[in-house]
N, C-alpha and C positions, 0 to 999 in steps of 0.2 A: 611625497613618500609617505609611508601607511607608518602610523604610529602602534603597529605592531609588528612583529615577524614571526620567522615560521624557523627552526630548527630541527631538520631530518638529518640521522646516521642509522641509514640501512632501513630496518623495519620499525626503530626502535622508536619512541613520542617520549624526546625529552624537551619536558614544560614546568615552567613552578604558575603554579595556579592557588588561588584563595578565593576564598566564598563564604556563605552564609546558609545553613538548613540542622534541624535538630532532630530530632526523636518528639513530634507532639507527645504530653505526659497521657497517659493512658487513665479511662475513668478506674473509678474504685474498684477491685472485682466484686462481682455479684455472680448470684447463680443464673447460670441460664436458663433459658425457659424451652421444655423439649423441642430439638428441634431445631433450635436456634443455629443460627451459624457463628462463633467466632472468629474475627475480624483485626486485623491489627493494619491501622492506617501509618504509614510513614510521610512527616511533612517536611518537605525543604525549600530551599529559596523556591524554585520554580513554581512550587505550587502555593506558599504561603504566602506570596503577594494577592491583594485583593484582586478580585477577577471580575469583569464588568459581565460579562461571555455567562452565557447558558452551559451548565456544566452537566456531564454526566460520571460518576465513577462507577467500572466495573471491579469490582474487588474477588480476586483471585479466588478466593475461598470458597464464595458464594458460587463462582461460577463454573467450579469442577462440580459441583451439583448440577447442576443445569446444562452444561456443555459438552456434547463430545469431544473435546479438544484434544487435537492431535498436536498441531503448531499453536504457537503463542497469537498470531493472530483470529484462532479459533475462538478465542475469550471474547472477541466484539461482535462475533455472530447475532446477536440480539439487542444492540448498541441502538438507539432511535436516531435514525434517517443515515447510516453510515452501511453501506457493503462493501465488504471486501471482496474483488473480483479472485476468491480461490478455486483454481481448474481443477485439483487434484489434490491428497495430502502433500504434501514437501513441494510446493508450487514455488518459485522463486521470482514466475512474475503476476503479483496479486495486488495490485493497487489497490487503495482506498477510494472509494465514493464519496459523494456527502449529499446534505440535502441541495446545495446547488451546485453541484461541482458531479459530470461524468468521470467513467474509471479510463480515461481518454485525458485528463487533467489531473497527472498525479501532482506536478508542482502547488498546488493551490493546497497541499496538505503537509505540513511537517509533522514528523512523528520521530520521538528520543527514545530511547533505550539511557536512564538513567545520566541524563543531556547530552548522550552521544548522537547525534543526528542520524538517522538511519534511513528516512525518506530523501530518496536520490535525488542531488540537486543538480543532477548536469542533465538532466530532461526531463520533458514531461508530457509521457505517455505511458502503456500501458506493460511493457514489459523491459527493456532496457532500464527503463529509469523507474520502476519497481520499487516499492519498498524495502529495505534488509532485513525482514525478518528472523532469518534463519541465524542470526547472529545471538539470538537468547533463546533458553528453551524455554516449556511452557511450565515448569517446575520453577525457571529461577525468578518468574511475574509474583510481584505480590499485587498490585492495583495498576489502574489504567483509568487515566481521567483524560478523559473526553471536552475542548473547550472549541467552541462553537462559533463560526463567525472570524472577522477580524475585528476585534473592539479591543484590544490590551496591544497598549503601545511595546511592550515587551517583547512582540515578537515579527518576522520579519511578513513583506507583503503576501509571505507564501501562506501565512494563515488563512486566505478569502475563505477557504472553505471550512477548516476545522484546523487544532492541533491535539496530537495525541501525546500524552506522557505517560510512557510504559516504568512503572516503578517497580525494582528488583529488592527483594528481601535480605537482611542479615540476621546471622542470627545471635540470639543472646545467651544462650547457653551452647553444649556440644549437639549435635543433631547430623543425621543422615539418613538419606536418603531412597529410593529406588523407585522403578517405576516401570514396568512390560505391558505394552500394548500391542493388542493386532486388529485389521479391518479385513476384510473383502468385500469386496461390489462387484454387484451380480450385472453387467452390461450386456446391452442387446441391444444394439440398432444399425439397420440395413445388413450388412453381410460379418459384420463384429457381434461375436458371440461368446464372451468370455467372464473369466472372474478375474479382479485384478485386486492384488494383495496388496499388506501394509504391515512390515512389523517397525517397533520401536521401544529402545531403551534407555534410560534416564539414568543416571547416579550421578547423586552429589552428598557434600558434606562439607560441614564447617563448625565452628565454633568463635567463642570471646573467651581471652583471658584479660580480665581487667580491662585496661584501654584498649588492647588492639583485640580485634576480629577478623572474621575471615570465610570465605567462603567459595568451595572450589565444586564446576557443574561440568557432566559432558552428557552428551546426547548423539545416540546414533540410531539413524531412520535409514528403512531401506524399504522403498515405496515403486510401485507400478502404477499409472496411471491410465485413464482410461481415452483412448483416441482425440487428440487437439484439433485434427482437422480434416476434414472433407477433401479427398482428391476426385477433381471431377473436370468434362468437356459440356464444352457448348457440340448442341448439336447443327450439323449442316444443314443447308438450306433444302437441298433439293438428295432422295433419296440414292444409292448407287450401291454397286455390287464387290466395291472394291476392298481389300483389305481381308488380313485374316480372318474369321470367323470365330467369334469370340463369343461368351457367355459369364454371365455373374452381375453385370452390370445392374441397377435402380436408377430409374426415374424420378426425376425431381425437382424443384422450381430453388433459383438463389434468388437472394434477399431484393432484384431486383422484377421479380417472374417472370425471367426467363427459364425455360425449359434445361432443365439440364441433365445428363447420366454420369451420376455416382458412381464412380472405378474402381474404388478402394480410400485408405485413411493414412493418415501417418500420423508424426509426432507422439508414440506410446514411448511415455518415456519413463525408463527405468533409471530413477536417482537414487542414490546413496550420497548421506549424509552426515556429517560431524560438526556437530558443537560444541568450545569448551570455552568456561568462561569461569575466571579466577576474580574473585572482588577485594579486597583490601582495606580497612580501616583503623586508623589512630585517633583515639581521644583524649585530646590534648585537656591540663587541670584548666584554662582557662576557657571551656566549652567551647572550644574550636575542633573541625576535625579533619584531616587529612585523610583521603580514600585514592584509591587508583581501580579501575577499571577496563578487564584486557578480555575480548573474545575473538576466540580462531574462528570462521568457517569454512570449512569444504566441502563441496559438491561434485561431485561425477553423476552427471547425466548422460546418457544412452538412447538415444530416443530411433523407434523403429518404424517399420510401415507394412501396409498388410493391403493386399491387392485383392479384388474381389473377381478378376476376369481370369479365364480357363481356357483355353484353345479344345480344339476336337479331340485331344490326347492328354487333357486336364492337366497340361501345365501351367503356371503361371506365369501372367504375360504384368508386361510393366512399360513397355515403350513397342514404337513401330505403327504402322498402320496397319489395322483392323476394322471391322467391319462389325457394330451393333445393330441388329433388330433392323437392317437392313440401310444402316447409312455408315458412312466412310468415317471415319476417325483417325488423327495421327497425334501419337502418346508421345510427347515427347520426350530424351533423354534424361533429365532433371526432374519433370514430374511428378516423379516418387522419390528420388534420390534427394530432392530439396527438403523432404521433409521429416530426412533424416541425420543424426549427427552424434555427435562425441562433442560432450560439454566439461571443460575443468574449470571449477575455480576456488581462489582460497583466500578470501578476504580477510585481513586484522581492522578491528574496531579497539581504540583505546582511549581512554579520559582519565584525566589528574583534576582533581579538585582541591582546595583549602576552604571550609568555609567555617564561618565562627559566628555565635552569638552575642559579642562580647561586653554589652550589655541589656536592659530592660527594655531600650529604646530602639537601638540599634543591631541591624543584622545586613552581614555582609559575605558574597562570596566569588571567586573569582575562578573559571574552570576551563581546561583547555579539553580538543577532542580532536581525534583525529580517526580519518576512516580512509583506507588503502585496498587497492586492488593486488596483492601481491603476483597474482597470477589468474586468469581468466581467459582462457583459449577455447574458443568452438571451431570445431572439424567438420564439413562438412564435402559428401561427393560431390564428384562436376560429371562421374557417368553415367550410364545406366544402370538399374539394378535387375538381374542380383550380384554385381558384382563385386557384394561386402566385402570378400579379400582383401581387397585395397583399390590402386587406380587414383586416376587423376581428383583432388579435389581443392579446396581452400581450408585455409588455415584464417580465422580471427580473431585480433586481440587488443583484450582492452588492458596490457597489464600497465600500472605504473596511473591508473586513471584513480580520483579519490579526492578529497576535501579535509579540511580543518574546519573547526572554529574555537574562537577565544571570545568569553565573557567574563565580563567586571558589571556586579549590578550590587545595589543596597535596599533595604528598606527602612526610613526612619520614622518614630512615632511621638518623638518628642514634643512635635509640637501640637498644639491643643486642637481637636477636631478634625486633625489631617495624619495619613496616612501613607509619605512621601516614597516612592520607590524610583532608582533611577537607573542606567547602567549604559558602557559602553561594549559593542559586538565589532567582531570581525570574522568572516568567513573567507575563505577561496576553495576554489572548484579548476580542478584538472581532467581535460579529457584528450584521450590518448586511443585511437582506433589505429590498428596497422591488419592489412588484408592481404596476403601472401597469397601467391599459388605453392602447390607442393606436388609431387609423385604421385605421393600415397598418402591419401588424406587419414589414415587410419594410425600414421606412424611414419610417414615421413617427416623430415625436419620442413623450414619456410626455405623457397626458392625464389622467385622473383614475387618484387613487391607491387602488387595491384591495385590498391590504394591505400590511402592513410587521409585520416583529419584528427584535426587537436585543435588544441584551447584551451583560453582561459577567463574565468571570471572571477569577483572578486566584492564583498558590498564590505567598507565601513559605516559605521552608526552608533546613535549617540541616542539615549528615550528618555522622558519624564512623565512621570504620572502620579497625580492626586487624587487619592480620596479623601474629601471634603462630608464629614457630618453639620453640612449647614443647618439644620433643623430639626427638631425631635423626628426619629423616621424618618428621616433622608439624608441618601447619601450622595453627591455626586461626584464622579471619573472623571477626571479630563487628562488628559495625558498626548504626547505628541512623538512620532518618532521621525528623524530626519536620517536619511539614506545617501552615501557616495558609492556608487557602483561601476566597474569599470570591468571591460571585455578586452583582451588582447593576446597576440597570440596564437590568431588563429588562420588557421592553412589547412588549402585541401589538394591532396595530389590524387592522381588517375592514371594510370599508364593507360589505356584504352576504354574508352576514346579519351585522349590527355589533355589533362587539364592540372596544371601547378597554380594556385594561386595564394596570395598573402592577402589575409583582411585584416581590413581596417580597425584600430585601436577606437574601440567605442567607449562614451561615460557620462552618467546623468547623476545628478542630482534631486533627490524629493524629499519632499516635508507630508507624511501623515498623520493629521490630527484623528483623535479619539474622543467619544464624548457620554455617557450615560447618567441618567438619575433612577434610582431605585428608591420606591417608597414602599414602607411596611405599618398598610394602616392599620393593621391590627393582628397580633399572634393566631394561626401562622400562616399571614399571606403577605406575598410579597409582587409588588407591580413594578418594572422596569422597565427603560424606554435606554437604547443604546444605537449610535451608531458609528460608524467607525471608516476613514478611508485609507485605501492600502495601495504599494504599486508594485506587483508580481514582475521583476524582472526577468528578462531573455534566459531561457538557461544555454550554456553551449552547443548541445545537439541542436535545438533549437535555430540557433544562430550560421552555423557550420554545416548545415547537411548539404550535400553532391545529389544533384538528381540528373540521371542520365536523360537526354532530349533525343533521340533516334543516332545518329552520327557523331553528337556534341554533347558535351556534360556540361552542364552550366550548374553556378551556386546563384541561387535566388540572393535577394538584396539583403545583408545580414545587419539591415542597419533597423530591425525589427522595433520596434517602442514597447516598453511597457506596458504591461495589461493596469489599467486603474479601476479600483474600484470603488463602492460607494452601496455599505453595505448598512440594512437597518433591521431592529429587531426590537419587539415588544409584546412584554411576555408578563406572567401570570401565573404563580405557584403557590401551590397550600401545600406545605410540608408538616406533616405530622407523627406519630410516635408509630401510628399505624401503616402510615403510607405516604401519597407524596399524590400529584397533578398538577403539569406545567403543561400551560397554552402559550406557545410562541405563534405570533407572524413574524414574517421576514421577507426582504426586500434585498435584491442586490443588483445593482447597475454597475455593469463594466465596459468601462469604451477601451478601444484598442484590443478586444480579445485576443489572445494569440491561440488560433484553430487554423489544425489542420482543412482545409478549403481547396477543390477548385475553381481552377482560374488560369487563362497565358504566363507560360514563364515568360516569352522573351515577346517584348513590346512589340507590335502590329500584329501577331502570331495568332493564327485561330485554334493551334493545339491546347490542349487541358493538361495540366498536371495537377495534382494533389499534392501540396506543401503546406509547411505554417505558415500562413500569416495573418494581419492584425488586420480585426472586423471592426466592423465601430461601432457594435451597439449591442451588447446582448441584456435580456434581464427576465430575474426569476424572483417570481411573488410565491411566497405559500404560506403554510401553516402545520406546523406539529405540533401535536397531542402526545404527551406524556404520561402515561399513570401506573402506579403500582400500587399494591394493598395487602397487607399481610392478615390470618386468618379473618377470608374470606368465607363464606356461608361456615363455616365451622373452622377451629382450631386446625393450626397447622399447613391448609390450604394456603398457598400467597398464589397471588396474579399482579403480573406485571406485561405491558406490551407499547405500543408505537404508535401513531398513526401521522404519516408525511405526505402533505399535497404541496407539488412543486410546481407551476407552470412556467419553465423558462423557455425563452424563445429568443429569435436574430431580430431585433429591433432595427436593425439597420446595418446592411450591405453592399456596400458601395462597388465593391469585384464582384461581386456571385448575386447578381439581385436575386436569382432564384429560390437563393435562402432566406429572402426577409420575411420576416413573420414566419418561420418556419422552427420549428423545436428546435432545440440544442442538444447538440449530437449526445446520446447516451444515460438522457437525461428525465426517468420514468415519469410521468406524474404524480402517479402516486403509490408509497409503501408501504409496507404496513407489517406488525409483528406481533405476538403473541406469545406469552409462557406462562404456563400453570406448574408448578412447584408443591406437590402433596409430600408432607410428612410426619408421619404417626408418630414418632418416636425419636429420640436423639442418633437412631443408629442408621435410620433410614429414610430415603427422598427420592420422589419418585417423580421426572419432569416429562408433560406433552407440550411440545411448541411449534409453532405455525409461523412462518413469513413467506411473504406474497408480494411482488412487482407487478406493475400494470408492463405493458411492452414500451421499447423506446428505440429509435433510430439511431442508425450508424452514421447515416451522412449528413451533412450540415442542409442539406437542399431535402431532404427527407424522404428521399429516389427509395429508400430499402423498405416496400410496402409489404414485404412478407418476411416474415422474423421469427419463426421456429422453422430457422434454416441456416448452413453455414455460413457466418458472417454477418448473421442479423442479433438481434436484441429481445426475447420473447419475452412474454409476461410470464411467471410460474407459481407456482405454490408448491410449498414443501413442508413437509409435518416431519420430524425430528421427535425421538423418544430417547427418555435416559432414565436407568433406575441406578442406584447408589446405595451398595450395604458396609458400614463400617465396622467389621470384624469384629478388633477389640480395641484399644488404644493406638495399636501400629499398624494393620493391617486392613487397606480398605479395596473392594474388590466392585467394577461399574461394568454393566452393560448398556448398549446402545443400538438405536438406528439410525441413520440418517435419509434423508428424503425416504421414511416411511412409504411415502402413498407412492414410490418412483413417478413421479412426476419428470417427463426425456424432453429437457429444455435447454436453448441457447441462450449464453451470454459470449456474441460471436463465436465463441467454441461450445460444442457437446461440452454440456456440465455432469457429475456424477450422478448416476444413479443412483437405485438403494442399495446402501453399504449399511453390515452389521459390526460391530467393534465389542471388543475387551479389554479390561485394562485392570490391573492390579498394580493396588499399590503400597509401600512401606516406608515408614516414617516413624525415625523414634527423637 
């Protein structure tokens, strides 16, 4: 039995929670120097523990200068070696990248909203199990550090590739808020000829009296996106006369080059958005502090479809057999209607903390969090279209699906030379899929139930870690974290073709050690050698997914292993008053991969299916280049940018030999980024930026030879403009471009073209 528990009534997170994080004291004021940004860093437990890990912080301030930021994940746009896969403004599925890690492997990245967990742990891929962005807005960020690798025993195996810590502002006097933005993008490709808009509104406000504070945020977006995907037919082998007589169609090769005609797009999806998020804090006389942390989100998503074919009588056609450029084609009912839908959801994010300084030596803090799907239904038709009215469709739902975690961690310094931090964790993960038919997929209630799966997972763990000043300029990390993880729970039903099944009660045990030395031979460079081993557990989707076999649904064997890894890194930084250059390599071997691959579900079977499971050998050597530099060939200029070579590849494939030595799905070789920052004067700043991917494949056998196409991976380049005038003390008012040069590239879906923006802002 877990030596912690979980108490839910309703929606509400009642937790008594204690910890450790303060207000770092701020240097002396001084004047700034034109131009300057100021900057206010907030340190708490999370980040005030010694960090072994290559670190990057974006600080909020700096980067509304720089960024056209719509969403809060717009801030890490120029982050080194990290993308975030966003299709559109108010995107909801936008995973993180990293330097070894495809947007195909979001588990390999945890990402907090102020230690609430917000990177989905019940999958890992590329839209389901998504990041939660939408739960902060881009007003309530004050910084975002960036920690690199898995070397800090502090966090779970889901680190291999990166953690993010999104830190939220309070404030210390009375202060409010506002903020109106708009975009358009000007889109053009194949028979989509359109401008797709973007408005957005911000207010918040807060204040301190004394000890307590407080801070209250809402945000509402109301965004068009620009087409998600390509509806299109293979063409037949041999020419015929058969079928309507149709026109509109394009020519065109998919990701495999085969020939194919482009019909029309769907998924243009119109969301509307809400965010609100109330923060709370008490400052107790013995420098302890109690905070609570509560944010609504809701979304209503819309998404439509747009046909490009025209009969003799210029109607539009969407199903049926017809007749292209002189071969037969049969549209089928679902074709267009699949790629459209009615999306609801309303998720609560909440954390309790206590944490306290309560002396010189010692700092401790202890914080629960909890994150719920209150409600999440997508609508979707089962007929032809246009028969938007209503008609037969499904109804599905994730509501009632969502996680906790609870942490107790310290840091003590009391003893000479060491820098002891330690803490125990527990997480669980609920997932809850129910798949209805209904009437009228538009507004009917659920009528019979067509499948369901659920689960559950669950890790206890316990970490320690040393920093050790063994010798003048050196420091060394060693730290260890040990893991009990346990899967149960889980069931998949199917009315057709049927299948009920109960699985098996799964649970492992692991021990990952942590190890680095940093030597600083002389002010200010610093040489580090780190490495660290981690084990990414199964998540539920993972574990639980139904794949239908012609006649039979079978569930693959959920008895998946652990991805282990065995990550290294050594690195090389001059930080200075003017600037900064860090050289890392890095190294990561992970046996047991959990990738999607094919291979036979069912033993003798020569059929293929496409599922997860565990390869046994991948690995990625590279190298990034870091630098920034403030006035550059004259005052006021700064330049900062990136540069990421990553070769990873399948080292070894025991099901799919096809893949050995074959790249790793989604995973460019190399990237790269660029930003120039001019500012003449304290009132004004004016940014051009560039980033650039090489191309990269979708499939693990690396079959996708052509990739500026639906469902491929292309290489791009995008130039980005932003100027920035600061009124007077309250009023600051930005324009923007993005993908300047419109650069019309895939990252498996049409990404945006050039969009311009406005954005005014008020702050007193």
């Amino acid at each position: 039995m877990s030596i912690f528990h979980r108490a839910h009534a309703g929606v509400l997170l009642i937790l008594f929670c204690a910890g450790s994080a303060y207000a770092a004291p701020l240097p002396d004021n001084k004047p700034l120097k034109p131009g300057q940004v100021e900057t206010v860093e907030v340190t708490g437990a999370r980040t005030s523990i010694g960090q072994p890990n290559s670190i990057e912080r974006v600080t909020a301030a700096k980067a509304r200068q720089q960024v056209n930021a719509v969403n809060p994940e717009d801030l890490l746009k120029y982050t080194p070696s990290l993308v975030v896969r966003k299709r559109h403004y108010g995107d909801t599925q936008d995973p993180v990248a990293t330097r070894t890690s495809g947007v195909g492997s979001s588990a390999r990245t945890l990402i907090y909203v102020d230690d609430i967990l917000i990177s989905s742990p019940i999958g890992n891929n590329n839209t389901t199990a998504s990041p939660h962005f939408g739960v902060i807005a881009p007003e309530d960020v004050s910084a975002i550090d960036v920690l690199y690798g898995p070397f800090t025993a502090e966090y779970a195996g889901n680190s291999i590739g990166a953690v993010l810590n999104i830190i939220t502002r309070m404030p210390d006097h009375f202060e409010v808020h506002a903020d109106a933005l708009g975009a358009v993008q000007d889109f053009s490709q194949y028979g989509t000829h359109r401008n797709f808009g973007t408005a957005q509104l911000g207010v918040g406000i807060g204040d301190r009296d004394g000890a307590f504070s407080w801070r209250l945020s809402t945000n509402h977006l109301d965004s068009t996106g620009q087409p998600l995907t390509d509806i299109t037919l293979t063409p037949p082998a041999t020419p015929s006369g058969g079928g309507t007589a149709v026109s509109g169609a394009f020519n065109g090769l998919n990701r495999t080059a085969m020939p194919i005609a482009i019909i029309g797009v769907g998924g243009i999806e119109h969301q509307i958005e809400d965010t609100g998020m109330l923060k709370l804090a008490y400052d107790f006389a013995n420098r302890a502090q109690l905070s609570y942390t509560a944010s609504l989100f809701h979304q209503s998503d819309d998404a439509t479809a747009q046909t490009y074919l025209r009969d003799a009588s210029g109607v539009p056609v969407y199903s049926g057999s017809v007749n292209i450029g002189g071969y037969n084609y049969v549209i089928g009912a679902t074709s267009f209607s699949n790629n459209i839908y009615d999306w609801k959801q309303t998720h609560l994010a909440q954390a309790l903390a206590l944490r306290s300084t309560s002396g010189d030596n010692f700092a401790w803090e202890i914080v629960g969090t909890d994150y719920v799907y209150l409600n999440d239904s997508q609508r979707v038709p089962a007929t032809a279209l246009p028969a938007k009215a209503g008609g037969a469709g499904t109804i599905n739902r994730l509501n009632g699906t969502g996680w906790y975690t609870f942490d107790a961690k310290g840091v003590w310094q009391g003893w000479e030379d060491h820098e002891l931090s330690f803490g125990i964790h527990r997480d669980a993960e609920t997932f809850r899929q129910s798949k209805f038919s209904t009437a009228d997929w538009l507004d009917g209630g659920p009528a019979s139930l067509a499948a369901r799966a659920t689960g559950k997972t669950g890790t206890d763990a316990i970490w320690l870690q040393d920093i050790w000043s063994f010798a003048p300029d050196f420091k060394a990390t060693l730290g260890g974290r040990y893991e009990d993880w346990r899967a149960h729970d889980g069931a998949n039903f199917s009315a057709a073709p049927p299948l009920n099944v109960q699985q098996p009660v799964l649970s492992h045990g692991y021990f990952s050690p942590k190890a680095s030395v940093a030597w600083q031979p002389q002010e200010p460079w610093t040489i580090s050698a780190s490495w660290g081993s981690a084990y990414r557990m199964p998540t539920v989707t993972e574990l639980y997914q139904a794949i239908t076999t012609g006649p039979q649904l079978t569930v693959p064997n959920p008895d998946l292993k652990p991805e282990h890894a065995n990550s290294y890194e050594l690195a090389a930084e001059h930080a200075g008053e003017d600037g900064r250059v860090r050289l890392s390599f890095f190294q990561e071997d992970i046996t047991h991969a959990l990738l999607s691959q094919t291979a036979p579900l069912l033993p003798g079977s020569n059929t293929l299916f496409s599922f997860v499971q565990n390869v046994d050998h991948t690995r990625v050597r590279g190298i990034e280049f870091v630098a920034d530099r403030n006035d550059v060939l004259f005052d006021g200029l700064e330049l900062s940018g990136s540069l990421t070579f990553a070769d990873g590849r399948v080292v070894k494939d025991t099901v799919f030999a096809k893949a050995t030595n074959k790249f790793i799905p989604q995973l460019p070789k190399w990237r790269a980024n660029i930003v120039a920052t001019y500012r003449p004067g304290d009132r004004l700043a004016f940014t051009l930026a560039a980033r650039t991917s090489a191309r990269a494949f979708g499939t693990i056998d690396n079959s996708d030879t052509v990739s500026q196409t639906f469902q491929g991976f292309g290489a791009y380049f995008v130039v980005d403009a932003r100027g920035q005038y600061r009124v007077d003390d309250h009023w600051t008012a930005s324009i923007g471009i993005d993908n300047l040069n419109n650069d019309k590239y895939f990252l498996y879906h049409p990404f945006p073209q050039r969009t311009f923006l406005m954005e005014i802002h008020y702050a007193r």
